[in-house]
N, C-alpha and C positions, 0 to 999 in steps of 0.2 A: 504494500500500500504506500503511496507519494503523498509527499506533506500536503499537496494540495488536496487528495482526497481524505486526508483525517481531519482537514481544517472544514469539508464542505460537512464531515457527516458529522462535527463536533457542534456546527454554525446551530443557533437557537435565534431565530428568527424576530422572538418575541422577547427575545434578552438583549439589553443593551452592552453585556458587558463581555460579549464577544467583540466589539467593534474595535477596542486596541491591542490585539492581538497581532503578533509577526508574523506569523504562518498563513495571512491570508493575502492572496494577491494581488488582492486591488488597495492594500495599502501602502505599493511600493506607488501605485497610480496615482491615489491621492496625494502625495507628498510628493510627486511631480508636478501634479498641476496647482499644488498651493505655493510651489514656489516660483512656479511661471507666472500667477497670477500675481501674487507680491511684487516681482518683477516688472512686471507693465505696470501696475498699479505706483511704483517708486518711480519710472519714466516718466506715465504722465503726471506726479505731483513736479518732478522735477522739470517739467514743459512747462509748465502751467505756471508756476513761480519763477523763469527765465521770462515768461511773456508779461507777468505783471510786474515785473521788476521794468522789464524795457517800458511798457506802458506808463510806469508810475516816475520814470527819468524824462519821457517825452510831452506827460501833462504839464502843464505851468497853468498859473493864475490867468484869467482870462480866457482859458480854450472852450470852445463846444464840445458838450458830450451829451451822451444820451444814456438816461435812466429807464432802466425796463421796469414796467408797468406789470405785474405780476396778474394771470388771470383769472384770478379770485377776488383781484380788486377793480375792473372793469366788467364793462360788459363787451359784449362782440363789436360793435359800432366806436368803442373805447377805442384813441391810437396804444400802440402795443409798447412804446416807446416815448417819453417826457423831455423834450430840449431841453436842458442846462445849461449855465456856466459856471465854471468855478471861481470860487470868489477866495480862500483859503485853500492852501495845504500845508498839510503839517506832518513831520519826520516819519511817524509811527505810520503813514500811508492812509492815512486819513484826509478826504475832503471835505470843505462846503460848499453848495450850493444854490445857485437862486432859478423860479424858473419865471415864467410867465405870470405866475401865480404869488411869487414873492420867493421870499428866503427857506429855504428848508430848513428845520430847527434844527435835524439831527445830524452829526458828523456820518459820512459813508463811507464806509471801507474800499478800498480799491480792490 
């Protein structure tokens, strides 16, 4: 008998505490694809944080930007996006805002 068939006839379906067991083989799977996933998942934080870093050296005081409009706080006929300007930045990567409508109270994160 092969480790794999003592691990299928040993496997209790309705037990959890077969699942960290060495002798099954789809735990050599899972622990490839959680480190693949980890992987892409550190790429794109690391994309992601390159693009707002560039973003947050190329805004200055005065630029247009646009605020997305989240769609639970619009309706359909709502624009999906709120013209800005910034009026402050400050180190921690934080803006203000004004728009059409006046000043936004709250600082926004880049």
């Amino acid at each position: 008998m092969t480790v794999n068939e003592e691990a299928t006839q040993s496997f209790d379906e309705t037990s959890t505490s077969n699942l960290s067991q060495v002798n099954f083989a789809h735990l050599t799977i899972r622990k490839r694809a959680q480190e693949t996933y980890l992987l892409n998942t550190n790429k794109r934080i690391k994309t992601r944080n390159q693009y707002v870093e560039e973003l947050w050296s190329t805004c200055s005081v005065g630029d247009y930007i646009g605020i997305k409009i989240e769609k639970v706080d619009r309706t359909n006929t709502d624009p999906k996006i709120l013209p800005s300007i910034v009026l402050e930045k400050r180190d921690d990567k934080i803006i203000k805002v004004a728009c059409l409508f006046g000043v936004i109270n709250q600082w926004l994160p880049m």
